[in-house]
C-alpha positions as CSV (number, residue, x, y, z in Angstrom):
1,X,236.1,39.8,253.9
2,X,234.9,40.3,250.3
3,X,232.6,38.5,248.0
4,X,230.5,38.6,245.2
5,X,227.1,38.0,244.6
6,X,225.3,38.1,241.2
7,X,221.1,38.1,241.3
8,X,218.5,38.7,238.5
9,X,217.4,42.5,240.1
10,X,216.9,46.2,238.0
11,X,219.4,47.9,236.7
12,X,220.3,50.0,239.6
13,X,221.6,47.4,241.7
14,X,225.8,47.0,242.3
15,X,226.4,43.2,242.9
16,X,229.5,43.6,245.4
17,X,229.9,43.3,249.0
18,X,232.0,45.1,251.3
19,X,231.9,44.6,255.2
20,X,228.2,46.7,255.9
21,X,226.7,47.6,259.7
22,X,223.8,45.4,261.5
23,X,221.1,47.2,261.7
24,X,218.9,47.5,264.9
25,X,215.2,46.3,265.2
26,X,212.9,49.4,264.3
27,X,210.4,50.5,266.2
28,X,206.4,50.2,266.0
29,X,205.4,54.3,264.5
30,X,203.0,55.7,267.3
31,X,199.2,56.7,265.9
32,X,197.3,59.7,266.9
33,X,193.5,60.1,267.0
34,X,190.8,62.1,266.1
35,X,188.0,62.5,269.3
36,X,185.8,59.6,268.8
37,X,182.8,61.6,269.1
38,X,181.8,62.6,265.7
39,X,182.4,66.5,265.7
40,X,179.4,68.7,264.2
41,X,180.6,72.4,262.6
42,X,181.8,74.2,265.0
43,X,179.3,77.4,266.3
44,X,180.6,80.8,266.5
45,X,182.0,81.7,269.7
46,X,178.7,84.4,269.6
47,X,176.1,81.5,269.3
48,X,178.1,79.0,271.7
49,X,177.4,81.8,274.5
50,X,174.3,82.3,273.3
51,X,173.4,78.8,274.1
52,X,172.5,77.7,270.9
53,X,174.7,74.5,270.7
54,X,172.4,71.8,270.3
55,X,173.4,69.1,273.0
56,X,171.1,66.6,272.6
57,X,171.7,66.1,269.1
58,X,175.4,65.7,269.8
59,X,174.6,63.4,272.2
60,X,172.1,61.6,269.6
61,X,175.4,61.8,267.4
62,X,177.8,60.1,270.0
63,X,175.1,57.2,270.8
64,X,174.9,56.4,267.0
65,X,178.7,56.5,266.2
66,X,179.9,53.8,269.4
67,X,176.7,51.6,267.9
68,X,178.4,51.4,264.7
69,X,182.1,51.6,266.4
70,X,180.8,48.5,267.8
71,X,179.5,46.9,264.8
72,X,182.7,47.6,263.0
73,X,184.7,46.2,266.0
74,X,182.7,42.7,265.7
75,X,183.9,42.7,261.7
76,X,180.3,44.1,260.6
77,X,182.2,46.3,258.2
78,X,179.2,47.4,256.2
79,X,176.5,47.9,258.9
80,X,179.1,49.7,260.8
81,X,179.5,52.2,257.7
82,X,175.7,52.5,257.0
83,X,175.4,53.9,260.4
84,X,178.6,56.3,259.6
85,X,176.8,57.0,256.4
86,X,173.9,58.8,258.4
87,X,175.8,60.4,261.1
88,X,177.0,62.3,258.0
89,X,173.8,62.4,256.0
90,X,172.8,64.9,258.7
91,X,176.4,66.1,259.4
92,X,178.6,66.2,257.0
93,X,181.8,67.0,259.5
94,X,181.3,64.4,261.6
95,X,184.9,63.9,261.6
96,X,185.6,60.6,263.4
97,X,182.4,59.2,261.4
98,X,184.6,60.2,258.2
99,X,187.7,58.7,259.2
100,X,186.0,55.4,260.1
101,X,184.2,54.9,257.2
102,X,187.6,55.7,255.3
103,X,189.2,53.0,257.2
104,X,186.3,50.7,256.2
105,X,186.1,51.5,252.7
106,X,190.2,50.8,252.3
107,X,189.6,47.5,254.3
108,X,186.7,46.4,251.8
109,X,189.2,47.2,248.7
110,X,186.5,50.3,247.6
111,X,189.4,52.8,247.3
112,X,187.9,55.6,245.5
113,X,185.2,55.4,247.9
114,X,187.7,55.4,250.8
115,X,189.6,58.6,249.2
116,X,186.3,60.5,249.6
117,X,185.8,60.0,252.8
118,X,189.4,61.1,253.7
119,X,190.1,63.8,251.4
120,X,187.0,65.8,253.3
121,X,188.3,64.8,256.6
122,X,191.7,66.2,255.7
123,X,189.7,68.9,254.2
124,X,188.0,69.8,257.4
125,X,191.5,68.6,259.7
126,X,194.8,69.3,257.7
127,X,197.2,68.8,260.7
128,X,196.2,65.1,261.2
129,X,198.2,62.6,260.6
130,X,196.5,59.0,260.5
131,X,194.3,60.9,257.4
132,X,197.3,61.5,255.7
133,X,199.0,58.5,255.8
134,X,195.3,56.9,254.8
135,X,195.5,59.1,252.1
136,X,198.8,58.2,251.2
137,X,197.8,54.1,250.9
138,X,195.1,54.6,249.4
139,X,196.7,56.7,246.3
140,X,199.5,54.4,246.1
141,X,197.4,51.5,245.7
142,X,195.3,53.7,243.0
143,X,199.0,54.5,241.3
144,X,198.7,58.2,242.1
145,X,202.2,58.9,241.8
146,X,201.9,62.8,241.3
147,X,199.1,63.2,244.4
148,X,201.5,60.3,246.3
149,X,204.2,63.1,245.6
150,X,202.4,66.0,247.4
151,X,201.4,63.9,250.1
152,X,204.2,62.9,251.0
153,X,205.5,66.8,250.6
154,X,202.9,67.3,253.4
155,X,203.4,65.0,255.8
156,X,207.4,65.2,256.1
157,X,206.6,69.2,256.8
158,X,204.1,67.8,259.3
159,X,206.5,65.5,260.5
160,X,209.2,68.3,261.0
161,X,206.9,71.4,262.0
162,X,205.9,69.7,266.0
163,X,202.6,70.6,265.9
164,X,201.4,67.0,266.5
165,X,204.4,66.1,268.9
166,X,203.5,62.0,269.3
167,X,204.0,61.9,265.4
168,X,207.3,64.0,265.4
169,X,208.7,61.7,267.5
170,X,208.0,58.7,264.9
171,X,210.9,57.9,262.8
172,X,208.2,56.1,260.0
173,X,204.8,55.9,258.8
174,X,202.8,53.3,256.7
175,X,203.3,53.6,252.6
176,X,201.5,50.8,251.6
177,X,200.1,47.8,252.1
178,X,198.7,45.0,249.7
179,X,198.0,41.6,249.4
180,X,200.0,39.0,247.7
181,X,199.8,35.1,248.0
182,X,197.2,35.3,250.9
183,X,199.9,37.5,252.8
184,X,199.8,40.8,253.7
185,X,202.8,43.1,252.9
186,X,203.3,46.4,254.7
187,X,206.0,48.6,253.6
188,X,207.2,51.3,256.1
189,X,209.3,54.8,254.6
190,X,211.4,56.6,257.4
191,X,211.6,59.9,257.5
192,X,215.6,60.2,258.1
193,X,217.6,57.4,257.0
194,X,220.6,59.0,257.7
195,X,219.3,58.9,261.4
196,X,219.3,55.6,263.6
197,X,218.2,53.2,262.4
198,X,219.5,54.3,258.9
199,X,216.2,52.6,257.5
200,X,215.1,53.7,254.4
201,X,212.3,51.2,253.4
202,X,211.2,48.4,255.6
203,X,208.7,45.6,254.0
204,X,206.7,43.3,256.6
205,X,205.3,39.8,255.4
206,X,202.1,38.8,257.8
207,X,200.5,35.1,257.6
208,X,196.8,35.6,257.7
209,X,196.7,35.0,261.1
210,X,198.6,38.4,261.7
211,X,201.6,36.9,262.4
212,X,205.5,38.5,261.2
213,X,206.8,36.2,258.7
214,X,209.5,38.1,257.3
215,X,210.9,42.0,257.2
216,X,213.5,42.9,254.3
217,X,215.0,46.5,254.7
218,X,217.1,48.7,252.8
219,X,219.4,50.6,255.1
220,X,221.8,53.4,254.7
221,X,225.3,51.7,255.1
222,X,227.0,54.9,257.2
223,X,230.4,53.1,258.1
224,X,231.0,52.0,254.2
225,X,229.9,55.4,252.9
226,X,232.5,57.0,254.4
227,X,234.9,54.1,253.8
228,X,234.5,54.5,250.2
229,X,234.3,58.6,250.2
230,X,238.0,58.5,252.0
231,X,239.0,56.1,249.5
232,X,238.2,58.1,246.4
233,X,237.9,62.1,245.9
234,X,235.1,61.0,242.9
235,X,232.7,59.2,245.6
236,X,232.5,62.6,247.6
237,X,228.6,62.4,247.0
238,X,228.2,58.3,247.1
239,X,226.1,57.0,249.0
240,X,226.0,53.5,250.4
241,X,222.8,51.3,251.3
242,X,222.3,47.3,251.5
243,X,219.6,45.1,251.7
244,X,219.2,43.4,254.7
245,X,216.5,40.3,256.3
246,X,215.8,39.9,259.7
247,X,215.6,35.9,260.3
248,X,212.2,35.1,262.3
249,X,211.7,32.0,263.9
250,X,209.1,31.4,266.9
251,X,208.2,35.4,267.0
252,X,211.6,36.6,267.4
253,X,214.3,37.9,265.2
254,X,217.2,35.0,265.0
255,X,219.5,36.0,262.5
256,X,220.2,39.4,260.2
257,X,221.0,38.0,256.8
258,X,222.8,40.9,254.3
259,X,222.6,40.0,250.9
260,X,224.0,43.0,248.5
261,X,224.6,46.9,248.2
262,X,223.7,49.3,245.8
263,X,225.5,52.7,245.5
264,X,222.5,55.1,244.6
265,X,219.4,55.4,246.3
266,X,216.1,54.2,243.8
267,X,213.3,55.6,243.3
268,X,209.7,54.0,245.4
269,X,209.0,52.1,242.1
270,X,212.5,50.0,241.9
271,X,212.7,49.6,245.5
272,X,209.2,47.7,245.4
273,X,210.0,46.0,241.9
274,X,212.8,44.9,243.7
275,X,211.4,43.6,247.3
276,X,209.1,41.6,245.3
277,X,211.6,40.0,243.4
278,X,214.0,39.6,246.7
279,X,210.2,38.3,248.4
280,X,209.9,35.1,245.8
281,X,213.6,34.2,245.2
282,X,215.4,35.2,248.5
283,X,219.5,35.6,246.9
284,X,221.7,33.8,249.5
285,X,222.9,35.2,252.0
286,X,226.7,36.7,251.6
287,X,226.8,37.8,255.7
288,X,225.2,36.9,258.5
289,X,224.7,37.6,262.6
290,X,223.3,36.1,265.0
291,X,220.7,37.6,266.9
292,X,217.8,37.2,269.6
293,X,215.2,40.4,269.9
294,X,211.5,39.9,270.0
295,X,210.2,40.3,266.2
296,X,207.8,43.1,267.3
């Protein structure tokens, strides 16, 4: 079966169809954690054995951070970070305290404030990755394309180094997430598309409720890449991807609409000018399956 399909979209698409794969439902990434007591600097081995480690203040520390971890569990956002804000006052490595107030501050829309907190907690812990993907947000929503860059340089060598082995095992991470319309939009980057599932960018619509409204990914079309690079010696280096919709209905995943390919992979930038346009005019569908998976 072939068809056409012509839509309003950037340059870079290819408005042609050719028989494309179904892909698979992906999978939630696993998150690590930092200890949720806030950490003080560390003593030398010399004064830890000396005795000098100050207990009671840690445990001062500890009692202050679960008040305001409680505080910011009840939706008391700024309470919860005034107490944050004193843990750190007194200890400026309190490393949980920093990443909670990050979270805070990226929730409230303060995003320079937010990149503060998380730059010194990635300062103090290089090797973790919820900062880093934080960090990653947070400078995409400021249009820090060049720091985006060398984040993202960082975290793929994380990815691939095993030193946090939960997070190796997580074929995505979180590379933004905005507002539009009163909906939430989460956009997920894999690390491998040419991996299962093939995903390259995967966009999540939430009601405000939290609910999975829609998912629109761009996949890696395998089977019609190497279709079309046995066809032709000049598509030896061609590569094949198509935009895809999982159906939802009811909280589950009814129907994988396909609705065009394009023969070169873009750039973050046209991908998202292009999901938004995709978002507000949905093309028709030129193939569809029938499925029935949970819409996790």
């Amino acid at each position: 079966m072939k068809a056409k399909i012509f839509l309003i979209l950037p340059a870079f698409f290819i408005c042609v169809w050719a028989p494309a794969q179904t892909p698979p439902t992906p999978t939630p990434t696993p998150r690590s954690h930092v200890n949720d007591a806030p950490q003080p600097a560390q003593p030398s081995a010399a004064a830890a054995s000396a005795g000098t480690v100050d207990t009671a203040k840690i445990a001062e520390y500890q009692k202050r951070f679960e008040q305001g971890y409680a505080l910011e569990q009840q939706g008391k956002l700024v309470e919860a970070r005034a107490i944050y804000d004193g843990i750190l006052a007194e200890e400026p490595k309190a490393k949980r305290s920093l990443l909670e107030a990050g979270k805070i501050s990226f929730k409230l829309g303060e995003l320079a404030k937010a990149d503060g907190y998380l730059e010194k907690l990635h300062a103090l812990v290089p090797d973790f990755p919820e900062a880093i993907e934080l960090l990653i947000q947070i400078n995409q929503a400021l249009k820090r394309d060049v720091k985006v860059e060398l984040l993202l340089r960082d975290f793929r060598e994380l990815h691939d180094s095993g030193k946090a082995p939960e997070f190796s095992s997580s074929p995505c991470f979180v590379r933004e997430r905005f507002r539009l319309d009163g909906l939430d939009i989460v956009v997920s980057q894999f690390f491998d598309y040419t991996q299962d599932p093939n995903t390259v960018w995967m966009a999540e619509v939430f009601d405000p409720a939290g609910q999975l409204k829609r998912r629109l990914l761009l996949n890696y079309d395998v089977e019609t890449t190497k279709a079309l690079r046995a066809k032709d010696a000049k598509y030896a280096n061609t590569q094949v991807f198509t935009w895809f919709e999982h159906v939802i209905k009811d909280g589950k995943v009814t129907e994988i609409d396909a609705y065009l390919q394009i023969f070169a992979l873009p750039d973050y930038q046209k991908f998202r000018s292009a999901m938004l346009i995709i978002l507000a005019n949905p093309p028709k569908p030129i193939y569809s399956a029938p499925v029935d998976t949970a819409a996790h």
